[in-house]
N, C-alpha and C positions, 0 to 999 in steps of 0.2 A: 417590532416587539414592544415598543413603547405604549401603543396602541391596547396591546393587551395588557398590559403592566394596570393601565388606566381603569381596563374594566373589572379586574383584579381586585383594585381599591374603592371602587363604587360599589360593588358586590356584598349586600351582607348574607347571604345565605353560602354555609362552608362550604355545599357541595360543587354549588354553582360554581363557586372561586376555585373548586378542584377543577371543574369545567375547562374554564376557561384558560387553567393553565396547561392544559393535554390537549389544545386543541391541536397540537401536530404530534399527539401521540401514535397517529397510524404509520410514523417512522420510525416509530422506535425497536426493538428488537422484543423489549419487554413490554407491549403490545398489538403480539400478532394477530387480532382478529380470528376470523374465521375461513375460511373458505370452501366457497360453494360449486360443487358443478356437477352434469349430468344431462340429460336429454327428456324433454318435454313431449309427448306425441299431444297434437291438434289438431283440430279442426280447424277446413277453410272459414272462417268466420271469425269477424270480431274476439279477441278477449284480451288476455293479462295474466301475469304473475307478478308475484313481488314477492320482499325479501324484508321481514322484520323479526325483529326481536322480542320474544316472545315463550313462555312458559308455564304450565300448569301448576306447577309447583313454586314458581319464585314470583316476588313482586316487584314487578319491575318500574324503576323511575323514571316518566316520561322524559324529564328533563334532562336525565343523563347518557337517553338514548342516543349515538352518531352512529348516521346511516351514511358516511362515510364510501366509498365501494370505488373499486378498480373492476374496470371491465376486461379480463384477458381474451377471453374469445365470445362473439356473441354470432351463433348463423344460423340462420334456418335452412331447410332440406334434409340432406341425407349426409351423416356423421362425416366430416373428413372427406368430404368430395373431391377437395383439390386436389386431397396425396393420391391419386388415380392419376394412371399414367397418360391416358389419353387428355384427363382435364388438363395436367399441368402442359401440355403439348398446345391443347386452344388458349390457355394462358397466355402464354408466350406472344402469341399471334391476335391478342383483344387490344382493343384499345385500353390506357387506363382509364377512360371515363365508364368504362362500361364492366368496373371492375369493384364492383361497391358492394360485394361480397359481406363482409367484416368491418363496417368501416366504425364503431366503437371500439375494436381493439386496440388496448396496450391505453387506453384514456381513465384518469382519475377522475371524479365527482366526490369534490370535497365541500364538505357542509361545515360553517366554523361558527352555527350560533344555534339554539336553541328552539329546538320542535321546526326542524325543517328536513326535507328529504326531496332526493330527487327522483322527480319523476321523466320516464322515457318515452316519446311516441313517437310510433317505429312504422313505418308504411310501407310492406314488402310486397317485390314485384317481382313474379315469376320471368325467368329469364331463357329463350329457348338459344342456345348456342348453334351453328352451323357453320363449321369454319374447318375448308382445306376437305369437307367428307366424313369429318368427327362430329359426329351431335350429339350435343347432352344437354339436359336442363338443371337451372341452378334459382336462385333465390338471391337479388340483388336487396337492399333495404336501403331506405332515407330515416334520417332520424332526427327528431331533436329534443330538448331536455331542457327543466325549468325545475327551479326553486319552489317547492309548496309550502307552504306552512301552517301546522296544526295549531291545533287547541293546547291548551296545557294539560286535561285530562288525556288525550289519546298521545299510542305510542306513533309518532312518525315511523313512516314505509318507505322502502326505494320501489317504486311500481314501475313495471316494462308492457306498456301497452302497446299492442300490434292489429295492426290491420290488412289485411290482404285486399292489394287494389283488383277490380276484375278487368284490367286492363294488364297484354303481355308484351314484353320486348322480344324483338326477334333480331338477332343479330349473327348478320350471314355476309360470308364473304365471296365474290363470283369473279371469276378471271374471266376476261377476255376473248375470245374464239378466235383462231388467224385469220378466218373467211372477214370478221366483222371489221379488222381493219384494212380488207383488200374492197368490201363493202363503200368502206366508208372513201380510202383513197379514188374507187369508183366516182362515187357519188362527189366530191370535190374537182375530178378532175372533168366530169361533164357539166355542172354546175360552170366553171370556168368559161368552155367553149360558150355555153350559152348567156353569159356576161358577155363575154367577148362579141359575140354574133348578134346579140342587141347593138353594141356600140358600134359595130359596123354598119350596120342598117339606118340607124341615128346620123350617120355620118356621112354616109352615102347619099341619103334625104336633102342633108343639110348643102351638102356642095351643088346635089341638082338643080336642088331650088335658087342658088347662088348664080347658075351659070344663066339658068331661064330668064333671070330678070337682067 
């Protein structure tokens, strides 16, 4: 807090110095924000959304803009695929690597200085499930995120850019057959004999030739 105290006192513009003293106002009670949610349809292809502040009617002051944001749920596909009974069943049975569904959920992106926003790039990959006889398709993503910063005339944006790679994960799960391992105990226990029956042969050689000379 010192730290801020500092920028506080080198500040001559008042609003700034209000700035600077709210920058952990998105804890407070007496500044709830906003929140946003809903369902986007798109297109396989490249784009983006984003989320600023913004008004036909008011003038807004760049520099007092925080784009601030908590990510509660961020997924592509089909609404609430996991609350499906069959999905939470291959749930259960995936690996967690293969489980990157959501993986901005429940994360804050806090911005504590002036004309910055963060930006997302999101590279989502179609996921075919096949596990136990249950298949479904879902939408895994990778993500990452970076500090931008503007001009002093424009308003900073939080921007969620996505791209759809045209490569797909399949992931399946195949048991065993009994034949394959009465197969395989086959195939080890004539493999043996035929070790064995070289070294027999090798050795038989070897004593002949022993006795000859």
């Amino acid at each position: 807090m010192k730290k801020l105290k500092d920028w506080d006192k080198k500040e001559a513009d008042p609003e700034k110095r209000a700035r600077y003293r709210e920058l952990h106002a998105h804890n407070r009670p007496e500044h709830p924000g906003c929140q946003v949610s809903g369902h986007l349809y798109v297109n396989r292809v490249p784009g983006n959304f984003h989320l600023e502040a913004k008004s036909k009617n008011h003038n807004l002051n760049a520099a007092m803009t925080n784009l601030t944001h908590r990510v509660n749920h961020l997924s592509f596909g089909a609404p609430d695929f996991t609350a499906s009974r069959n999905m939470k069943r291959i749930l259960k049975t995936l690996p967690e690597e293969h489980q990157q569904f959501s993986p901005m959920d429940g994360t804050m992106y806090h911005t504590s200085k002036y004309h910055q926003a963060y930006h997302h790039y999101i590279k989502v990959v179609s996921t075919h499930l096949d596990m136990a006889g249950n298949t479904e398709t879902a939408y895994q993503f990778l993500e990452q995120s970076q500090i931008v910063y503007y001009d002093e005339v424009n308003v900073p944006e939080a921007r969620f850019s996505y791209d759809l790679s045209p490569m797909s994960v399949v992931v399946k799960r195949e048991g065993r057959k009994w034949y394959d391992y009465l197969t395989s105990l086959c195939a080890i226990i004539g493999g043996t004999f035929t070790t064995l029956g070289l070294i027999d042969a090798v050795l038989y050689k070897a004593f002949k030739a022993g006795k000859a000379d």
